[in-house]
C-alpha positions in Angstrom: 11.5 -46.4 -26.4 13.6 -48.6 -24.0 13.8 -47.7 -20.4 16.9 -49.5 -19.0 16.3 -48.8 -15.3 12.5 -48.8 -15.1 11.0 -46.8 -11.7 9.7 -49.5 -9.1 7.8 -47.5 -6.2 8.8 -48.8 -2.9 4.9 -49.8 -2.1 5.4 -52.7 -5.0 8.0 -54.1 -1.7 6.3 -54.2 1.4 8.2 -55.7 4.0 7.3 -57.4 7.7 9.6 -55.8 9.8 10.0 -56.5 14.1 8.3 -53.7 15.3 11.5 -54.1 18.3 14.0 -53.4 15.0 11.9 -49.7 14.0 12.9 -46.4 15.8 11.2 -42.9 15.6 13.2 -40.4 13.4 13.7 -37.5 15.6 12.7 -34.7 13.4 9.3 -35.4 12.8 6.7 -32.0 13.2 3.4 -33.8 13.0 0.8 -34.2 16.1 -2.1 -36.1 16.5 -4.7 -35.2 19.2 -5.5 -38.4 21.5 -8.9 -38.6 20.2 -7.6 -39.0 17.1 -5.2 -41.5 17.7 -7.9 -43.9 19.3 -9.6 -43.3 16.4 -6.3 -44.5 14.3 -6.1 -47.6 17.4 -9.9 -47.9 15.9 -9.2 -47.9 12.1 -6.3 -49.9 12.2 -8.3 -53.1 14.6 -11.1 -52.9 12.3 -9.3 -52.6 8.6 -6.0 -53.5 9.5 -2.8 -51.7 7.9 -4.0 -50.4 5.1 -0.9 -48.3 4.3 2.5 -49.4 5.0 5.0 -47.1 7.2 8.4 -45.7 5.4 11.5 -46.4 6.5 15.1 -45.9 6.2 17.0 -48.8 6.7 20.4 -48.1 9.0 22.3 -50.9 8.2 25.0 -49.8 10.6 22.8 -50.2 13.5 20.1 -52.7 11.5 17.5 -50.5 12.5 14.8 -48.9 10.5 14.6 -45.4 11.2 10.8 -44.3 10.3 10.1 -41.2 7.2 6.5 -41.7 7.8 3.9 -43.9 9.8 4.7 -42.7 13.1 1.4 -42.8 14.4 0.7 -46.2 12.7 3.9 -47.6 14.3 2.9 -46.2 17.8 0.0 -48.1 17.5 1.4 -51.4 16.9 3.1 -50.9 19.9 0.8 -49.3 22.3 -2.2 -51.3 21.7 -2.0 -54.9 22.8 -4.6 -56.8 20.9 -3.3 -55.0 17.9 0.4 -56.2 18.6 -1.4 -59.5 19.4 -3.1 -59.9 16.2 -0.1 -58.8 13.9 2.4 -60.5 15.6 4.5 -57.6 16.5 5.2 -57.1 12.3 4.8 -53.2 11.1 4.5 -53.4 7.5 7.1 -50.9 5.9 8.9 -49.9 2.7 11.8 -48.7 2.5 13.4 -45.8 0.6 16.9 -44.9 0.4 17.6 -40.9 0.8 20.1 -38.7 2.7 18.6 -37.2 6.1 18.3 -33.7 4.0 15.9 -36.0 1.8 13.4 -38.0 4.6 13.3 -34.7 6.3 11.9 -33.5 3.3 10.0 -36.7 2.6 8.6 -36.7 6.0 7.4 -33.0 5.9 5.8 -33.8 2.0 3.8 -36.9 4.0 2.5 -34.9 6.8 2.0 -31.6 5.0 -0.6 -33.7 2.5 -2.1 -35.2 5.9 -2.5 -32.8 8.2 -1.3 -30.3 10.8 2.4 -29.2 12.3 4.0 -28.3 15.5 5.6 -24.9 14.2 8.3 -24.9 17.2 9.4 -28.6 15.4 9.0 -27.1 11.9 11.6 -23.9 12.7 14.0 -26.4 13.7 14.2 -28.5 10.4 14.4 -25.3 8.7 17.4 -24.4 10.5 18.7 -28.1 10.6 18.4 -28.2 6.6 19.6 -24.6 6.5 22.6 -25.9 8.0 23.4 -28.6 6.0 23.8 -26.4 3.3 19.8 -26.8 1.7 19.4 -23.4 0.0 15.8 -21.7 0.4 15.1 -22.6 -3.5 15.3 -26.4 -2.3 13.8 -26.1 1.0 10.7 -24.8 -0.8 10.5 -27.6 -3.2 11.0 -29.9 -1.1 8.8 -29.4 2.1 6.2 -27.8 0.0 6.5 -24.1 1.6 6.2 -20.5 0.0 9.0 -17.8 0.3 7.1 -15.9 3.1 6.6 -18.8 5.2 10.3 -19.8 4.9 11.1 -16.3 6.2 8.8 -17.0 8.9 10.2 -20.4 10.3 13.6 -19.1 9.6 12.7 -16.3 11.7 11.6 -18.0 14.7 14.3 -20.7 14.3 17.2 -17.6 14.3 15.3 -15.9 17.4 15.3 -19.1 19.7 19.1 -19.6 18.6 20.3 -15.9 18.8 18.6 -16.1 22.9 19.2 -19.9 23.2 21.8 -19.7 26.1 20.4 -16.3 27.5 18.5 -16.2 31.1 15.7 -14.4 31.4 12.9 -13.0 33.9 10.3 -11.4 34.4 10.8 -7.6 36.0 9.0 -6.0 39.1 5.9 -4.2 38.1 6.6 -0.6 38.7 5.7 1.5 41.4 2.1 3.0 41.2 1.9 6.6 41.8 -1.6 7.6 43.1 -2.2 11.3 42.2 -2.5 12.2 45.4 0.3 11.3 46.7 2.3 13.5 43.7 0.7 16.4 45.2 1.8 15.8 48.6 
């Protein structure tokens, strides 16, 4: 059997990229505790990168617009002496999906990692929802269950049904004392 095309992961094609030339996607749900990240500062000073970051590469704007790694690339450019000792070079492959897709990429990273802000998750439900993902996909692709769809689609449709709604807090109501009734 002769495969004409063969599959090459994007890890066999790491690339140095300018640290300057790599911005944050802006959908990203995933949170690291400070403690943690000095322990990720830690890891990566005394092993080095030992897992590169994954990019999209805007070749509009030459920019490479980070799937997953954000922590790893917020080190680079936070810590000095790892900066220093790199160079200013995040190592990075590339992959080349629509947005719908490195949302879902990004959320199939994190999700095998680690924790989520839910308020950040609702909202790429409802982004993906809007792009015309149907719940069958969404599920697939970010790794979720029916009921916990309905959930962040819930919470996403609430803070967009009262999105440009003022609210406050009423006046306590007037306590009656007994005695005073009887008066």
């Amino acid at each position: 059997m002769e495969i004409k095309d063969e599959y090459k992961s994007p890890v066999y094609n790491v690339r140095a990229i300018p640290v300057d030339k790599v911005v944050a996607n802006d959908y990203n749900p995933n949170v690291v505790a400070p403690p943690e990240m000095k322990l990720l500062e830690l890891s990566i000073w005394e092993d080095g990168f030992t897992m590169p970051c994954v990019c999209y590469y805007d070749k509009e704007n030459d920019k490479y617009i980070l799937v997953d790694g954000f922590h790893r690339y917020t080190v680079l450019k936070t810590s000095q002496r790892i900066y220093e000792r790199e160079r200013g070079l995040l190592p990075v492959v590339v992959i080349e999906k629509d947005l719908s897709n490195r949302m879902g990429s990004t959320i199939r990273h994190n999700r095998a990692r680690g924790t989520h802000n839910i308020e950040l998750m609702s909202h790429i439900v409802a982004e993906l929802d809007k792009a015309g993902m149907s719940d069958q996909w969404i599920m697939k692709h970010i790794g979720m269950d029916r009921d916990e769809l309905l959930r962040l689609k819930q919470i996403s449709g609430l803070a967009e049904l009262f999105a440009d709604k003022d609210f406050s807090i009423p006046q306590p109501k007037p306590q009656y004392i007994a005695s005073e009734l009887e008066e």
